[in-house]
N, C-alpha and C positions, 0 to 999 in steps of 0.2 A: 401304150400308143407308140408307133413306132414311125409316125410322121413329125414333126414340128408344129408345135400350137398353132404357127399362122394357117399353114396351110391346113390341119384340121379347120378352124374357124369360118376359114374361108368356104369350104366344103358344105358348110349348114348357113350361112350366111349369103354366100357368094358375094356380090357385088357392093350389098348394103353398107354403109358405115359402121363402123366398130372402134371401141375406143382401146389404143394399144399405146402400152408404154415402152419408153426408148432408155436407153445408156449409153452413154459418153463420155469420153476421156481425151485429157489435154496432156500428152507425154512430150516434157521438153529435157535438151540436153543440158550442158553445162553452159552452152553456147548463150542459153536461151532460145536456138530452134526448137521448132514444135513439128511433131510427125503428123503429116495429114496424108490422107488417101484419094487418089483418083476414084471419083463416081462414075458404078458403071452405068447408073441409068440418066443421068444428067450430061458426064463430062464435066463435073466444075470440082474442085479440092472441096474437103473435108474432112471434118477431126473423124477419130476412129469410133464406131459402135455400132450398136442394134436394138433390133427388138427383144423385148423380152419374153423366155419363153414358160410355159407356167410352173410353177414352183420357184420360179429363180428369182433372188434377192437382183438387187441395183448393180452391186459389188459383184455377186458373180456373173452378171450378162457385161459387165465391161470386164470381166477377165477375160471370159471364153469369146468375145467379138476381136480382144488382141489378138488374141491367141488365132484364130479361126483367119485373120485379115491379116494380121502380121509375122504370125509364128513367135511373138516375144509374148515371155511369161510375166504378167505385171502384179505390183500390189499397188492396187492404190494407196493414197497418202491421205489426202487431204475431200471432201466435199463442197465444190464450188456452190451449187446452187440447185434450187427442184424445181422445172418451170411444169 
């Protein structure tokens, strides 16, 4: 497949509801600042992530969402929480 899941999904679905999982991460310095991202579809801050695409664990959709948003290569550390 050489589109991305959502937009496949979307393609047999269109408009319908669909349940999609997300990834997120909270990168702070030494400071205690935390990097967040201007949203382009809102305008409001936000912590960094995405959707997830198939095959891919938690851990790797917040690597590749750094990486893809920020250009920084991360490891995660720790697991805050699974809502």
């Amino acid at each position: 497949m050489t589109e991305d899941y959502i937009t496949y999904i979307r393609s047999k679905v269109g408009k319908e509801k669909v349940f999609l999982n997300f990834s997120a991460g909270i990168l702070e310095n030494e400071e205690g600042k935390v990097l967040l991202q201007l949203r382009g579809d809102n305008q409001t801050w936000g912590v960094i992530g995405g959707i997830m695409e198939l095959n891919e664990s938690s851990v790797d959709t917040l690597i590749r969402e750094f990486r893809e948003e920020t250009g920084l290569e991360v490891r995660p550390q720790k697991l805050l929480n699974v809502y």
